[in-house]
C-alpha positions in Angstrom: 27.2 77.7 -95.2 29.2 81.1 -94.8 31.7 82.0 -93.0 31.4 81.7 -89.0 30.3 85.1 -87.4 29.2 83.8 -83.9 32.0 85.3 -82.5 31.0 88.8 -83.9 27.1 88.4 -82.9 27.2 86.4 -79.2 30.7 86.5 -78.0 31.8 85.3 -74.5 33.3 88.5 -73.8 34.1 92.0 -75.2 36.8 94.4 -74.8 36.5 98.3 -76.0 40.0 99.4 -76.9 39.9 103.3 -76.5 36.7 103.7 -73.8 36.9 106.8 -72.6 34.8 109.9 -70.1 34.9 112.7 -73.2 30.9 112.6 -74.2 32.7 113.8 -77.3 34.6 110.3 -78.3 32.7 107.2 -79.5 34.9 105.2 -77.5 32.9 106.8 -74.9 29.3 105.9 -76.3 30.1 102.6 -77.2 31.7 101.9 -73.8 28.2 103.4 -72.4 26.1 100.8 -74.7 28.7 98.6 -74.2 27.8 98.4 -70.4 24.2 97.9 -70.4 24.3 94.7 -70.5 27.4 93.5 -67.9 25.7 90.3 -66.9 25.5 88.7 -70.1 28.8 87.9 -70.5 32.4 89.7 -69.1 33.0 93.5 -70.7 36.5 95.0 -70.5 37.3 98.4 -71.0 40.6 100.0 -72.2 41.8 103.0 -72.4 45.8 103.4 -72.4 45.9 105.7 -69.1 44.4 103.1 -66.7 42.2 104.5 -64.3 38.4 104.7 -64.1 35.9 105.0 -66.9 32.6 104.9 -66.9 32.6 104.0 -63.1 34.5 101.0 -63.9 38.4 100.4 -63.8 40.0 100.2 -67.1 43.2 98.2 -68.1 45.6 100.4 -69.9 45.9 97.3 -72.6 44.5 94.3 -73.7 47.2 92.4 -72.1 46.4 93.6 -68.9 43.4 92.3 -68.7 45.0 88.9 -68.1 42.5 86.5 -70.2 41.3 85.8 -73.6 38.7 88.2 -75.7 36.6 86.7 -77.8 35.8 90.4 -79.6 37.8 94.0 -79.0 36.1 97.1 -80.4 39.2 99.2 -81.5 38.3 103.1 -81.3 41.6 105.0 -81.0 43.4 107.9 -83.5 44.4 106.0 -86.6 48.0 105.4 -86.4 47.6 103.2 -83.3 45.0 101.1 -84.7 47.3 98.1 -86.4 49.0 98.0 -82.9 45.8 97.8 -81.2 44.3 95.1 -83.9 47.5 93.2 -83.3 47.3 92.9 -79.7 43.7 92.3 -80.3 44.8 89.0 -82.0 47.6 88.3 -79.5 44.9 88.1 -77.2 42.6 85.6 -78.9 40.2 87.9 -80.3 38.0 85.6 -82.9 36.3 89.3 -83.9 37.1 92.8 -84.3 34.5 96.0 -84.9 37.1 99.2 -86.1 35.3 102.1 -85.5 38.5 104.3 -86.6 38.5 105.7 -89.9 41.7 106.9 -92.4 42.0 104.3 -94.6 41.0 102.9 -97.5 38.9 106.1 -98.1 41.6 108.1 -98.0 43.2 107.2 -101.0 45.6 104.7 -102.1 47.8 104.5 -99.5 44.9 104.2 -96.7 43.7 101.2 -99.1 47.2 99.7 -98.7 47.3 100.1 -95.1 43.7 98.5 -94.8 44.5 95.5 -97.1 47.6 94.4 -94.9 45.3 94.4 -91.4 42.7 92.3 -93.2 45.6 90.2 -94.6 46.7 89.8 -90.6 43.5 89.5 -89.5 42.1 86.7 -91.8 45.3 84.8 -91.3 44.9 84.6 -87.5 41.2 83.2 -88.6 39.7 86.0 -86.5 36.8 88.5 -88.5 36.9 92.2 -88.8 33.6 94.8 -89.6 35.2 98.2 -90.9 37.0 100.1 -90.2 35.6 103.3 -90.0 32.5 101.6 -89.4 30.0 102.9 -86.4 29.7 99.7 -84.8 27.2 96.6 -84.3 24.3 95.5 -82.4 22.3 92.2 -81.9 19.5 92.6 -78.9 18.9 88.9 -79.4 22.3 88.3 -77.7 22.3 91.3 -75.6 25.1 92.9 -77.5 25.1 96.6 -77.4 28.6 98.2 -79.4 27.2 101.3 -81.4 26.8 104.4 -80.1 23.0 104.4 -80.0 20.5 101.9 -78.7 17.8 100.2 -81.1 14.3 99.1 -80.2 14.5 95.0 -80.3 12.9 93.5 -83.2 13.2 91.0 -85.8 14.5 93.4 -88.5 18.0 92.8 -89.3 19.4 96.2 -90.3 22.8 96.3 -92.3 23.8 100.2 -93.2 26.9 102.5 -94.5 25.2 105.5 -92.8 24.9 105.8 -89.1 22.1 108.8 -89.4 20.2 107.3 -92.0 20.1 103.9 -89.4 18.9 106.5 -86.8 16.5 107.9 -89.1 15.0 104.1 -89.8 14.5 103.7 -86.3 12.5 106.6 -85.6 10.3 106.1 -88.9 9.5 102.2 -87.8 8.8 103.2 -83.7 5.4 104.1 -85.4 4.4 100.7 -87.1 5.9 98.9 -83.8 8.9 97.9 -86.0 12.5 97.0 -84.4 15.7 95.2 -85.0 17.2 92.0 -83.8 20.7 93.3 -85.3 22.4 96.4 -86.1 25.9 96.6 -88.5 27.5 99.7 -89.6 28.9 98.3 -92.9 32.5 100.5 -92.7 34.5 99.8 -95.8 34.0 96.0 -95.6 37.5 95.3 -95.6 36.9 91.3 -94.1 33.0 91.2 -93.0 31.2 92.1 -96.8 27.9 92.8 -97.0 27.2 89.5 -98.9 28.7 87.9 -95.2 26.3 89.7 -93.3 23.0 89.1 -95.3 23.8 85.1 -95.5 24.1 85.5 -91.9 21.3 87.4 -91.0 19.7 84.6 -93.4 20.4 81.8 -90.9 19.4 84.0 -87.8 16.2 82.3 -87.0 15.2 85.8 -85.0 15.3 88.0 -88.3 12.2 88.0 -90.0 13.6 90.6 -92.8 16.9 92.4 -93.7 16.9 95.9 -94.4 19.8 97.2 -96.5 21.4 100.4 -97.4 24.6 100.2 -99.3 26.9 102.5 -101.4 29.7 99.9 -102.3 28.1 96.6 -102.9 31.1 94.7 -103.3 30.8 92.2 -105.5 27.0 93.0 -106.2 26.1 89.7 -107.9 27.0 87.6 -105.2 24.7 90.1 -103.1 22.1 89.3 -105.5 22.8 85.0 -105.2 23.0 85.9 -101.0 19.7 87.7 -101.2 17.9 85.2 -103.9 18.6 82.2 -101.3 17.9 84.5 -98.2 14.6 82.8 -97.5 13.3 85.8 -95.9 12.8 89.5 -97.3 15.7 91.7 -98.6 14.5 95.8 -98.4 17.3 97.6 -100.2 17.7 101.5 -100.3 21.1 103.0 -102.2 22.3 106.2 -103.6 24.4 106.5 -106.4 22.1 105.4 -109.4 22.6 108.0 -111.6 23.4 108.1 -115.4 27.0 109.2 -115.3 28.3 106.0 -115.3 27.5 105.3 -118.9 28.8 108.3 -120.4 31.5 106.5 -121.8 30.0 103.7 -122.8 30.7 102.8 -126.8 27.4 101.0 -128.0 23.9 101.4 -127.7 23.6 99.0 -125.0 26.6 100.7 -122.6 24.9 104.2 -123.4 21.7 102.8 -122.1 22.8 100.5 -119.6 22.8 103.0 -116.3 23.7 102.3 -112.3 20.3 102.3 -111.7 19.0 99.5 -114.9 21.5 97.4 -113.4 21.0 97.8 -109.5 17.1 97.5 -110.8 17.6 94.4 -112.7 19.5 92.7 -110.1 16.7 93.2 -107.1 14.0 91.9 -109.7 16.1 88.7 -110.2 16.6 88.4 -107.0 13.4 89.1 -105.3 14.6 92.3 -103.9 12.8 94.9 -102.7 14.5 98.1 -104.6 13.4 101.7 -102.4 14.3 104.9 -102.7 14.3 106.5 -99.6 14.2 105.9 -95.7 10.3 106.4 -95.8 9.7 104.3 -98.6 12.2 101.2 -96.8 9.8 101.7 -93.7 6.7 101.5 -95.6 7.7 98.5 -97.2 9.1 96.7 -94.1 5.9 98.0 -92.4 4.3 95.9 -95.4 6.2 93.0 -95.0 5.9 92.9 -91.2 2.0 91.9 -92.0 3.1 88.7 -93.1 0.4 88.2 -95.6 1.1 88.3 -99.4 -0.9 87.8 -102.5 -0.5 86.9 -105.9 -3.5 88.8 -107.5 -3.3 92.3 -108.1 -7.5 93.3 -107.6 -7.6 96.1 -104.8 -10.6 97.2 -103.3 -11.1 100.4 -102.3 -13.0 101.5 -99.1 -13.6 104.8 -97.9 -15.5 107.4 -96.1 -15.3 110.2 -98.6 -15.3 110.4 -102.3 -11.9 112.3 -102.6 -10.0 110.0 -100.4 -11.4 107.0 -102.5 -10.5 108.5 -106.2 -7.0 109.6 -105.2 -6.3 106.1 -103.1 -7.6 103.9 -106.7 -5.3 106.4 -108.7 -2.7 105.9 -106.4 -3.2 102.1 -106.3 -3.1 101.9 -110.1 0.2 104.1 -110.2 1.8 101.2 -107.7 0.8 98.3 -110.5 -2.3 97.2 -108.8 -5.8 96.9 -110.4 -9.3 98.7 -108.7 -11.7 96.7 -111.0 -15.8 97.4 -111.0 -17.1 95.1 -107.9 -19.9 92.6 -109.9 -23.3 92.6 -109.5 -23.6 90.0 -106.9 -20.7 91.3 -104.6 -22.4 95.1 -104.8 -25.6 93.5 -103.5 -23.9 92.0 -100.5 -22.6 95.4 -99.8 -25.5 97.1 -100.0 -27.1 94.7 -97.3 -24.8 96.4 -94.7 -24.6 100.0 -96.1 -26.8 102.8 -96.5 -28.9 103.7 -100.1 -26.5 106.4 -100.5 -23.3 104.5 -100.4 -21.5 103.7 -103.5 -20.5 100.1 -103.9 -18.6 100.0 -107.6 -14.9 100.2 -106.1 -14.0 102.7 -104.5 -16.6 101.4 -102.1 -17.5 104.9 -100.2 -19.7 104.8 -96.8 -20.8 108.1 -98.1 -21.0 109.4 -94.4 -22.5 106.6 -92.5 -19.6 105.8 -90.4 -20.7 108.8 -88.5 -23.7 107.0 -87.3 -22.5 103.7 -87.5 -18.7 103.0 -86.9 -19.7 99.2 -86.9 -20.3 99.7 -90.4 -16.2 100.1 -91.2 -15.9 96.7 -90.2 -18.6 94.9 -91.7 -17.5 96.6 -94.9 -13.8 95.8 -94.7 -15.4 91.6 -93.5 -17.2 91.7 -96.9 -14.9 92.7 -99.3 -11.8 90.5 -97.3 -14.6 87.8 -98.1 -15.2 87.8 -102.0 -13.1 85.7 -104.4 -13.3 89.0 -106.9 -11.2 91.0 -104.4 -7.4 90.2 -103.9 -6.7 93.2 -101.4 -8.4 95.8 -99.4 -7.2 99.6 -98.9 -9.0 101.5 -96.9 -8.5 105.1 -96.8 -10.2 108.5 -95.0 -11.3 109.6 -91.6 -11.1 106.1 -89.7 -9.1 106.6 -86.4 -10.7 110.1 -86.0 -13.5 109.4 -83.6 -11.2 107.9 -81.2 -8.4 110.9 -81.7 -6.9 112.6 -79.1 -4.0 114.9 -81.3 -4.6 116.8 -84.7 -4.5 114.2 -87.2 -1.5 113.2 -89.2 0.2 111.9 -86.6 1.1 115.3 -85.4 0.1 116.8 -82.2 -2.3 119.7 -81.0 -5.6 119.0 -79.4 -8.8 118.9 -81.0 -9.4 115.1 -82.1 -12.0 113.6 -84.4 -15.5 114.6 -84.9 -16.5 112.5 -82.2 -13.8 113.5 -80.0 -12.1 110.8 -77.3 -14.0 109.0 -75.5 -17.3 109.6 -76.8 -20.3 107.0 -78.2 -18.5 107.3 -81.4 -15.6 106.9 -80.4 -15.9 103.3 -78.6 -18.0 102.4 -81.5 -14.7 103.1 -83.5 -12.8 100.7 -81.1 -15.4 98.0 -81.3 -14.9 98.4 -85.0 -11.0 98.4 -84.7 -11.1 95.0 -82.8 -13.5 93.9 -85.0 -11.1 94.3 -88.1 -8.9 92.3 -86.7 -11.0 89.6 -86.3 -11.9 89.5 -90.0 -8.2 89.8 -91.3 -7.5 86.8 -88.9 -10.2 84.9 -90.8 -9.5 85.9 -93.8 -5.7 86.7 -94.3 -5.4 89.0 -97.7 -3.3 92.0 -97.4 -5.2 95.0 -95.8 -3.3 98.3 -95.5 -5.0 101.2 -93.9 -4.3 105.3 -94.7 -5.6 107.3 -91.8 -5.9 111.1 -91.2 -5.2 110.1 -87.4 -3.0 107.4 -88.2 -1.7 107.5 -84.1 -5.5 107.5 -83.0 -6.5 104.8 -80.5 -8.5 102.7 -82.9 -5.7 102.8 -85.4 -2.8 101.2 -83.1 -5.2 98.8 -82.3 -4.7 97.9 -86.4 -1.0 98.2 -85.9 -0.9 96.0 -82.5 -2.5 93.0 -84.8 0.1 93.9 -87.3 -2.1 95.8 -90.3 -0.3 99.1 -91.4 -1.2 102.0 -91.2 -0.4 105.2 -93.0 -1.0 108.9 -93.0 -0.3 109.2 -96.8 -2.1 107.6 -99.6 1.2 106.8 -101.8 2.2 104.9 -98.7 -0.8 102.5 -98.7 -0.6 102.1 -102.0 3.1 101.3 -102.0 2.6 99.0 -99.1 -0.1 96.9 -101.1 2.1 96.3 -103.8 4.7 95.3 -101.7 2.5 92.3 -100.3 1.6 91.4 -104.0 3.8 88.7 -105.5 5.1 90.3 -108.7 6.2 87.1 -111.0 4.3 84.0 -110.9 6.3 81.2 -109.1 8.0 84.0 -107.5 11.3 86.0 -109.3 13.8 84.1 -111.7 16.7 84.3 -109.1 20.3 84.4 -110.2 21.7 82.3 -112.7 25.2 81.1 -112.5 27.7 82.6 -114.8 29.2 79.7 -117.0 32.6 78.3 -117.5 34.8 81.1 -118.8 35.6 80.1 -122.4 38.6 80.8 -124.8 39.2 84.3 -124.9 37.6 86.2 -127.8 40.7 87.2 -130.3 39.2 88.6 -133.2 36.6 91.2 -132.3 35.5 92.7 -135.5 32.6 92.5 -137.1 32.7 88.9 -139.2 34.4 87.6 -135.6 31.8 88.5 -133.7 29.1 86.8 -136.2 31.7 83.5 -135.8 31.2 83.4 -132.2 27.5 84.2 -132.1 26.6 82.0 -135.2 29.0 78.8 -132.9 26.6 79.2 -130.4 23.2 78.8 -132.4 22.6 82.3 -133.4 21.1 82.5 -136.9 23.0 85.3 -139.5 21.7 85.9 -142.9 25.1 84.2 -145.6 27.9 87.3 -145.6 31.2 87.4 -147.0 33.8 90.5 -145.7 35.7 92.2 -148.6 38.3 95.1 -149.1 37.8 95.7 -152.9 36.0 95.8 -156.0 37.0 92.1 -157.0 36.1 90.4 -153.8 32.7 92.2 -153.5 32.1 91.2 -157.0 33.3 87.4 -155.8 31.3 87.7 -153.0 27.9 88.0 -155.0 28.5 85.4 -157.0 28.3 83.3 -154.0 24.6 84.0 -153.0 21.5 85.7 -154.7 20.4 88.8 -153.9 18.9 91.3 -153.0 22.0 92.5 -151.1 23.3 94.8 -148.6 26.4 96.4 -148.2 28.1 97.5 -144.8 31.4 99.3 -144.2 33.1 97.7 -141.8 35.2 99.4 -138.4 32.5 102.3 -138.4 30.6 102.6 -135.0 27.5 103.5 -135.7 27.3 102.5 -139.4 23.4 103.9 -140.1 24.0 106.9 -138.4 27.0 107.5 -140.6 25.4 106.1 -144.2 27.3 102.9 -143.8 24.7 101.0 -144.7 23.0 99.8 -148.2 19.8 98.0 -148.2 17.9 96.3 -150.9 20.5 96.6 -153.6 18.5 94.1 -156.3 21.1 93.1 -158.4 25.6 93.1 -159.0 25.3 96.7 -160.6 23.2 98.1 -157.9 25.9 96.6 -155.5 29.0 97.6 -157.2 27.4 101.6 -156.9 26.8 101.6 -153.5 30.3 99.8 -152.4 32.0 102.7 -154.9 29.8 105.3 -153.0 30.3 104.2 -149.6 34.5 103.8 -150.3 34.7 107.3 -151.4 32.8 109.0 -148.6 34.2 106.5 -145.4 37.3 104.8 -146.9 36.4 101.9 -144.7 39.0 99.1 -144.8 36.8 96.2 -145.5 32.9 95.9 -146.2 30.6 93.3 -145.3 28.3 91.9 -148.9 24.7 90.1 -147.1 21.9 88.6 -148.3 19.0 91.0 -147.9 16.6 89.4 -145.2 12.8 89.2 -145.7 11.3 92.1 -143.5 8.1 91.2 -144.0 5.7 91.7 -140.7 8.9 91.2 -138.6 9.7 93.1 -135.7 13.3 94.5 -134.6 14.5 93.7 -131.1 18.0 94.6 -129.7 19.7 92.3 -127.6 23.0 93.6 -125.4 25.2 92.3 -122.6 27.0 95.3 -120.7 29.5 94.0 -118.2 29.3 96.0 -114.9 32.2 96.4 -112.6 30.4 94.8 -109.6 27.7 93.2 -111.1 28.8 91.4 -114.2 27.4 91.2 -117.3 23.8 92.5 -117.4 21.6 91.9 -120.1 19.3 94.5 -121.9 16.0 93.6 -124.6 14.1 95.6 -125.9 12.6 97.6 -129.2 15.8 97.8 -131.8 16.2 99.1 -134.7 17.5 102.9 -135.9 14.8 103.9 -133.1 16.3 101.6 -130.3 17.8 105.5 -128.3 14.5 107.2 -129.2 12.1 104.6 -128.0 14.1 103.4 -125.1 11.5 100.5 -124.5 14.0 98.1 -122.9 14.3 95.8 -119.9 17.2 94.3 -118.1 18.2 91.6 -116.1 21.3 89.8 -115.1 23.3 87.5 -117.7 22.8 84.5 -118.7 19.0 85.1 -119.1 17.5 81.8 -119.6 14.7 81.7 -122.1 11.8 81.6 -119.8 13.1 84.8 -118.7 14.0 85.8 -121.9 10.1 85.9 -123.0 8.8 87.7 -119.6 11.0 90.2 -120.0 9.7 90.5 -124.1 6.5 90.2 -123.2 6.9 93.0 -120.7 7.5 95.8 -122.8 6.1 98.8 -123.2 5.4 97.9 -127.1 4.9 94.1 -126.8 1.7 93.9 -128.8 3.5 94.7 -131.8 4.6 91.1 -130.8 1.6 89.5 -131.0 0.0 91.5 -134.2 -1.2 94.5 -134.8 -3.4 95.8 -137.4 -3.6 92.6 -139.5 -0.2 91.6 -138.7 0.8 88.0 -137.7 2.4 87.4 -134.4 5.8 87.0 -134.9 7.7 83.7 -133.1 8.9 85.0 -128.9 9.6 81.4 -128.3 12.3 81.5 -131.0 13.5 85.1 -130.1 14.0 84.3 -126.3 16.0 81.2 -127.3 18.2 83.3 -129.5 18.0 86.1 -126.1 19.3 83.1 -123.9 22.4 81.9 -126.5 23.9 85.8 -127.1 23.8 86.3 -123.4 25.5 83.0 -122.4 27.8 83.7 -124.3 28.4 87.2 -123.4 28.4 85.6 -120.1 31.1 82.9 -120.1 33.8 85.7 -122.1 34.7 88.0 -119.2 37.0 89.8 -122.0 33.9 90.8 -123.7 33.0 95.0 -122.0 30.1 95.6 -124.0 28.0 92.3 -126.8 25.5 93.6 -129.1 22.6 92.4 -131.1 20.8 95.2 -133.0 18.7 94.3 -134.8 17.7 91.0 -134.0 14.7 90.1 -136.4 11.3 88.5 -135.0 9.3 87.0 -137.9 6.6 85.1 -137.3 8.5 81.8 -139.1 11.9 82.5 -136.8 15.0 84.6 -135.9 17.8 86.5 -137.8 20.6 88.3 -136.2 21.3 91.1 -138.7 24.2 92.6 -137.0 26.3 92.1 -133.9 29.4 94.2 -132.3 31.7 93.0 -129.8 34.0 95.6 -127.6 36.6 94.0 -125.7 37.8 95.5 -121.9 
């Protein structure tokens, strides 16, 4: 169920440990919001001089106030804050907010002094958010303890930035967006962000939690919290850069960014992954709609050729589909339009809104009718008629070509109201970009809950949020196994042992370290062989590879070639695999700090770096996974022949995808697991070579 935050959202009364007059302390704003609500339930103030703030009297402690506090907002100069959040405790406090910074941001010591307070603070069974945190909100419960106010709503808003909070607000006001909660994330030293989101889960109010983060914490349970949310997860964060495989010692590590992995998990999950402030207020503008599909077919309607063209391209750029309206549906359009209309898709009134604003509506009604059409995004001039500023949402007079209030525009209104009546009939997902997107007729669209936009990319972006993306929804989280006995020999033929234990098919190979045992070694098998020199990363790059040596003599000169130039303590003799019409995949667990281990497919191979076709998702991967994420690829036709080729066997290759990453999975030991390649043929799987590097 989660851990018990009532206390933190709806206490039974509030205390604000350093409220103070100085405009220039946040004890003073948060005393301010802390006060607009005094009838709701008892608010204390305290400020350590006594006397009057704010109007009201203030205690110079907690004692003095003479009665328990369910939560105490401490905001005082950091070396009084452990007194304050121990008479905060003495006093029954179930929850603390700590607004003051200095700790575990400040180095090791400041992560010392933070890890004792939460240490007090969790054994008294009480709940802390921060420090250094900027303070909550919840207008469900009439609790105001930030420093600024935020429209109500049903948007659950969790954030390690104040001003980018701020900057949410003002972008939603627009699309009639607000929040039923508001939590400045601090550094999370109790109260995580995986807390928050299973709470905000439960909160019947919340209708979608919007999330930016820098420090996830532990990210996978995150991921497992937002999977079982229920309700939408929007998630913006920085960081998500390339640096942090620099280091990395494979293929998989140096592919394996921040980013892949962040990525990875909100796909599991069902996240929705943005990367900036407008983009999270697009989407929750989107998701506000309440209307999703499954199909991907967008129609396109507009008033002007050039709108149209750049809204399909911009549609197709989001992952949707503008396909050619059939025969029959064109004919029903051209019942309502004029001869000069185009009726393909784009669908273009072609300039008869001008005389007939009805004509928006009965447009937008028969495309929201037809089974071919899975989405509507209409796009131009509509909201001009009815205009009163200079379009864009800026300001300025002039209006729309009809100007406000004239024949035109009612008939724009008419049409507004008129759209809202077919979308009520006929719930699909209808997004609207508008040159005037704060005209009249437009909020009329946003009142009934349709966006509306004054970019194109918006539109588009909005559409594609309101399109399921997986069939049956995404794959959610799977639990990471039983850790298993640690992993003791990690070279090369230990490796194969563990893999080949778990199902994972390796071609016969026997390691030597001379001239007698590789000779031994072919007596064992037939060839063709090949040769590798063992303890060499990279072993292509660096010619420590042989292949197709036909015969003992052919061996025996390639082993004596390879020991002269490498000196490589052992070498691995295999049996030559059959090539033919098979494909090279590389399979790769990479196990991230806050994430865990993260799985990577894709194209392998000598090429795997160059090609860079791969896709991730978070370990284990079960097999049904396994073969979307194949199939997914930028070069999966090569998968299903090409050219005369057969297809070669997914099914068998995401079962062997599924085995390498469990067991990746259960050996936390195990940094960085390797599969490259992994051949596809179309009568099964071979794993042709396989690296392990241990943490």
């Amino acid at each position: 169920m989660g851990r018990d935050l009532t206390a933190l959202f709806d206490p039974k009364s509030v205390a604000v440990v350093g409220a103070s007059n100085d405009p220039a302390k946040y004890g003073h704003a948060v005393a301010a919001q802390a006060l607009r609500a005094p009838d709701r339930r008892p608010v204390h103030l305290v400020n350590r001089r006594g006397g009057t703030v704010l109007g009201r009297a203030a205690a110079t402690s907690l004692a003095e106030i003479g009665e328990p506090v369910d939560l105490v907002v401490v905001s005082v100069p950091g070396p009084g804050f452990e007194a304050a959040v121990d008479d905060a405790l003495a006093c029954g406090a179930r929850a603390i907010v700590g607004i003051t910074a200095g700790f575990a941001e400040t180095g090791p010591a400041g992560l010392a002094r933070q890890r004792a307070i939460a240490d007090r603070v969790r054994a008294a069974g009480a709940v802390l958010v921060g420090p250094n945190c900027l303070g909550i909100a919840d207008n469900t419960t009439q609790l105001y303890l930030a420093s600024d106010s935020f429209a109500p709503g049903d948007i659950a808003l969790l954030s390690q930035s104040g001003n980018l909070a701020l900057e949410l607000q003002l972008r939603c006001a627009p699309h009639g967006l607000g929040f039923s909660r508001f939590v400045s994330l601090g550094n999370q030293a109790d109260v995580t962000l995986v807390d928050l989101v299973e709470d905000c889960a439960r909160h019947a109010p919340t209708r979608a939690i919007a999330v930016y983060a820098e420090d996830f914490g532990d990210g996978r349970a995150f991921a497992r919290a937002a999977a079982a949310a229920g309700k939408p997860v929007v998630l913006l964060t920085a960081g998500r850069g390339t640096a942090s495989a620099r280091s990395a010692q494979s293929h998989t590590g140096a592919l394996t960014t921040s980013s892949d992995v962040v990525a990875a998990a909100c796909r599991d999950a069902g996240v929705e992954l943005v990367a900036t402030p407008r983009e999270m207020t697009v989407v929750l503008a989107a998701l506000n709609a309440g209307v999703h599909t499954s199909g991907r077919r967008t129609a396109v309607f507009t008033d002007g050729g050039g709108h149209g063209a750049i809204a399909a391209d911009a549609a197709e750029a989001a992952g949707l589909e503008v396909p050619e309206l059939h025969a029959a549906v064109q004919e029903k359009l051209r019942d309502v339009l004029w001869e000069q209309s185009a009726v393909g898709n784009p669908v273009d009134l072609a300039g008869m809104g001008e005389q007939n604003p009805a004509s928006y509506a009965d447009t937008v009604g028969g495309l929201l009718a037809t089974d071919e059409v899975d989405a509507v995004l209409m796009t131009g001039y509509f909201g001009g008629y009815a205009a009163s500023d200079g379009g864009l949402g800026g300001g300025g007079a002039g209006g729309g070509l009809g100007g406000g209030g004239s024949v035109l525009a009612e008939g724009e209104l008419r049409a507004a109201r008129a759209i809202v009546t077919h979308r009520r009939a006929m719930p699909k997902p209808l997004v609207v970009q508008s040159m005037y997107p704060r005209s009249t007729s437009c909020q009329v669209l946003v009142d009934a809950g349709i966006p509306v936009f004054s970019c194109t990319e918006d539109a588009a972006r909005a559409l594609a949020a309101m399109t399921v993306r997986e069939a049956g929804g995404p794959p959610g989280v799977a639990p990471l196994p039983p850790a298993a006995a640690p992993l003791r020999d990690a070279g090369y033929h230990g490796v194969r042992a563990l893999l080949s234990a778990a199902g994972v098919p390796f071609p016969s190979a026997r390691e030597v370290t001379d001239e007698a045992g590789l000779l031994a070694a072919a007596e064992e098998f037939d060839g063709p062989y090949v040769l590798k020199a063992l303890h060499v990363l990279h072993k292509s790059d660096a010619g420590g590879v042989a292949l197709r040596l036909a015969d003992r003599h052919a061996l025996t000169a390639a082993y004596r070639d390879m020991h002269a130039r490498l000196g490589a303590p052992s070498y691995s003799v295999e049996a030559m695999a059959d090539l033919t019409d098979g494909v090279e995949l590389i399979v790769g667990v990479n196990r991230d700090p806050q994430f865990g281990p993260v799985a990577m497919v894709g194209l392998g191979g000598v090429l795997t770096e160059t090609l860079h076709d791969v896709a991730f998702s978070l370990a284990p991967v079960p097999a049904r996974r396994a073969a979307h994420l194949l199939r997914g690829l930028r070069t999966a036709a090569l998968l299903g022949g090409v050219r005369g080729r057969p297809a070669v066997d997914v099914a068998a290759a995401a079962a062997v995808v599924e085995r390498i990453t469990a067991v990746a999975a259960a050996h936390p030991e195990i940094a960085e697991l390797e599969v490259n390649p992994l051949l596809v043929r179309p009568d099964g799987v071979l794993a042709l070579d396989a690296r392990a590097v241990l943490a």
